[in-house]
C-alpha positions as CSV (number, residue, x, y, z in Angstrom):
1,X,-16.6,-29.0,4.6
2,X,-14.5,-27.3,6.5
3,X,-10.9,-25.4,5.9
4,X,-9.6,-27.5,8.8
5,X,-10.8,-30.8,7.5
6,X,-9.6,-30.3,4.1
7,X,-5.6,-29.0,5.9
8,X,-5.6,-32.4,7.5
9,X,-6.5,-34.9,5.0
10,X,-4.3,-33.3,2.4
11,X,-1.3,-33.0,4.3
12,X,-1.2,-36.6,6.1
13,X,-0.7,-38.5,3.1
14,X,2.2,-36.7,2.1
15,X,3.4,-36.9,5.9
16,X,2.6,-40.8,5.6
17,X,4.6,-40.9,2.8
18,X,7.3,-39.0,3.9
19,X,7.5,-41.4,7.4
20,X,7.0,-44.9,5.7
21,X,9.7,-43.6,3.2
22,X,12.1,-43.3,6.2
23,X,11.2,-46.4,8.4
24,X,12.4,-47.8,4.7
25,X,15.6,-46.2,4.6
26,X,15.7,-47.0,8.1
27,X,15.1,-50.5,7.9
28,X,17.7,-51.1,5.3
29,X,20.6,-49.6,6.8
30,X,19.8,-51.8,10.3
31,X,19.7,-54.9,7.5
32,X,23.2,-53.2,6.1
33,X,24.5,-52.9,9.8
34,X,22.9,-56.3,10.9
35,X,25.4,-58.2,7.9
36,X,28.3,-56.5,8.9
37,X,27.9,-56.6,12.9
38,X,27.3,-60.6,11.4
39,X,30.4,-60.6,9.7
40,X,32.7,-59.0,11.8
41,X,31.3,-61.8,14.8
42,X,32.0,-65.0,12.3
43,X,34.0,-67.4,14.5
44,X,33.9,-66.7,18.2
45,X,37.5,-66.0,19.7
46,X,39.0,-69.3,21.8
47,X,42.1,-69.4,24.4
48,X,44.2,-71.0,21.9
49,X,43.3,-68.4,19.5
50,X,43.8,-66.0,22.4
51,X,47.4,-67.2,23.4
52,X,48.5,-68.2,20.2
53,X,51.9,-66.5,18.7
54,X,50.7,-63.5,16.8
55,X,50.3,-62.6,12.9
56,X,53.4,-60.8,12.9
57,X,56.0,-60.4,15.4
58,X,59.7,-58.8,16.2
59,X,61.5,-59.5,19.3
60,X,64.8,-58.5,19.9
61,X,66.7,-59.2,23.7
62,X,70.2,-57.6,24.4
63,X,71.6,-60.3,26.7
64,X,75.0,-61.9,27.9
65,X,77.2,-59.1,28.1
66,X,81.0,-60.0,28.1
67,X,83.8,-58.0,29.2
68,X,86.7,-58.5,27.0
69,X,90.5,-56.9,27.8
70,X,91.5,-55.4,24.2
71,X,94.2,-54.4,22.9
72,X,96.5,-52.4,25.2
73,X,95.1,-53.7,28.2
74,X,92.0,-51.6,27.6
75,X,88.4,-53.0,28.3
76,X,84.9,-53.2,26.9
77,X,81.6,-55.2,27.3
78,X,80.1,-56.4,24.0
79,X,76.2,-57.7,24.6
80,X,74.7,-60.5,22.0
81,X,71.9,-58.9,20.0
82,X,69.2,-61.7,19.2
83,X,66.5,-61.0,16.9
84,X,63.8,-63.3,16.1
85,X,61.1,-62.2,13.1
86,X,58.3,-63.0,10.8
87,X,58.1,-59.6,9.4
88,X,58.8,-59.9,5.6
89,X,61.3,-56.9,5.3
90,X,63.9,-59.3,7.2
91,X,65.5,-61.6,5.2
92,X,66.8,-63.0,8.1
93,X,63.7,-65.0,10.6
94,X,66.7,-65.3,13.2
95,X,69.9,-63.7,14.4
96,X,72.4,-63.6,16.9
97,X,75.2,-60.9,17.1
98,X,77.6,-59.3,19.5
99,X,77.5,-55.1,19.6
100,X,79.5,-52.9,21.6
101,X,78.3,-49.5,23.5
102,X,79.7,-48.1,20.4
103,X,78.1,-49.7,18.0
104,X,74.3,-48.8,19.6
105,X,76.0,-45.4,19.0
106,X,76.7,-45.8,15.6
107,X,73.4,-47.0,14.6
108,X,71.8,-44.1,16.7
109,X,74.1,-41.7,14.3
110,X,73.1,-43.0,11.5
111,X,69.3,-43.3,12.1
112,X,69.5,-39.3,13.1
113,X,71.0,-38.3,9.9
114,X,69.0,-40.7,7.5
115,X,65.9,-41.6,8.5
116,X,62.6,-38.9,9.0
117,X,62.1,-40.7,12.6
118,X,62.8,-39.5,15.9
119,X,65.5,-41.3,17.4
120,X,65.4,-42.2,21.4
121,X,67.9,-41.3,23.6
122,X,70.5,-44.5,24.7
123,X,71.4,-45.1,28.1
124,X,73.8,-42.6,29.5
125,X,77.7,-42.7,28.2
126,X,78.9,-42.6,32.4
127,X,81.6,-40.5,31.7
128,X,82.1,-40.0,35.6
129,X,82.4,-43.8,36.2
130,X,85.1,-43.8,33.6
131,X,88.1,-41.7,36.0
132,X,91.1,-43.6,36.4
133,X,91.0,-42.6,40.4
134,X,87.7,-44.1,41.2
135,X,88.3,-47.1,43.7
136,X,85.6,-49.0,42.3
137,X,85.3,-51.1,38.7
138,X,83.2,-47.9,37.1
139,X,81.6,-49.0,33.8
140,X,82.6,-52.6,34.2
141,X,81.0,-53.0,37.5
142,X,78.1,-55.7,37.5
143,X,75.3,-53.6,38.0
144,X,76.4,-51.0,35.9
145,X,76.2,-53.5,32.7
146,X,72.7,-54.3,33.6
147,X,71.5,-51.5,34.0
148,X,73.3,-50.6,30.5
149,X,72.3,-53.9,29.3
150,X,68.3,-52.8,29.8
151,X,68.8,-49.5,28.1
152,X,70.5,-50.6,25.2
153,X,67.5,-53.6,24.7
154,X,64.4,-50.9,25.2
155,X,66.4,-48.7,23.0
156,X,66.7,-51.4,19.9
157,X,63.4,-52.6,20.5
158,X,62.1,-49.4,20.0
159,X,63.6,-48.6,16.8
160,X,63.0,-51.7,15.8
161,X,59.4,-51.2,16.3
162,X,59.3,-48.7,14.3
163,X,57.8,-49.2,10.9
164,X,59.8,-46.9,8.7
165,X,63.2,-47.7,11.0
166,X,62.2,-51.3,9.8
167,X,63.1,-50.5,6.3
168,X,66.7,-48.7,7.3
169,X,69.8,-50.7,5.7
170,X,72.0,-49.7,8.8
171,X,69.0,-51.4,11.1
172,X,69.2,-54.8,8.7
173,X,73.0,-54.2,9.3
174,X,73.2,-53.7,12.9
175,X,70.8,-57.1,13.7
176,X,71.8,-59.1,11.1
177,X,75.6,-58.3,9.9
178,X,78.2,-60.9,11.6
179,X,79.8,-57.3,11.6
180,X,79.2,-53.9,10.5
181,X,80.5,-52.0,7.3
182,X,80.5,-48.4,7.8
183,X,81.0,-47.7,4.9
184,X,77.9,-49.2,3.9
185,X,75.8,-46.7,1.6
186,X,72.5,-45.8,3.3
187,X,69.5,-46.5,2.1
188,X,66.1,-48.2,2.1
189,X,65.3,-52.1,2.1
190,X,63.2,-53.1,-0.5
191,X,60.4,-55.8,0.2
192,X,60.8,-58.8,-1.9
């Protein structure tokens, strides 16, 4: 008998074993990965499914802006705020309100110093448009307030999408409140 012969026979059983032992291991995790690639493919998706409204949803459109002569013959545009929600933090499902410029301003403020989110920037204040010897209608020009109108609704929707901005009183406030108590005392909403 040879040294070679003996080599081989002893050391291809344990390499057998070795081998079957992983096709086993093997086998089991493609059973493992099988169920879950099984249950993650349960019910096949329809177009009703599809286009159907979502789990959770917040929409918020800044719309029919009004300009109103104040007191002292001075002007402003208010917009109406409407808010529609399933989210559970809103007591509210549905809202309508009416904000001035000032008010987005406000809310802005008060996000900044509060809340641990980065605030975005509101559409520009127009100081120039606001000189008494312009010959034209400066901020309360038509397509000045739509263009205003579109800034201030991407700026709400984006805090509003934001999940910790979600839980700010002055947020709840600012969609919700007929009108707005500044000297509300910041805070957190709690999720009943």
């Amino acid at each position: 008998m040879s040294n070679k012969h003996f080599t081989h026979n002893w050391i291809f059983p344990i390499a057998q074993k070795q081998l079957k032992s992983k096709y086993i291991t093997m086998m089991a995790e493609s059973d493992t990965t099988a169920e879950a690639i099984k249950r993650l493919n349960v019910k096949k998706q329809t177009l009703d499914d599809a286009y159907a409204a979502p789990a959770n949803f917040l929409e918020i459109d800044v719309v029919n802006p009004v300009t109103t002569i104040g007191v002292g013959k001075k002007r402003f545009t208010d917009y109406e705020v409407k808010m529609r929600t399933n989210l559970p933090v809103f007591k509210v499902k549905e809202s309508s309100v009416r904000r001035r410029y000032s008010d987005f301003e406000w809310l802005r403020n008060e996000l900044e110093r509060d809340s641990k989110i980065v605030v975005p920037p509101l559409p520009g204040k127009a100081w120039k448009r606001q000189l008494p010897f312009r010959g034209d209608d400066g901020i309360f020009e038509e397509d000045f307030i739509e263009d205003r109108r579109k800034g201030l609704e991407v700026f709400i929707n984006k805090i509003a999408g934001h999940p910790l901005a979600q839980n700010e009183r002055c947020l709840h406030m600012f969609l919700q409140e007929p009108t707005i108590d500044k000297n509300y005392v910041p805070g957190k909403i709690r999720n009943t």
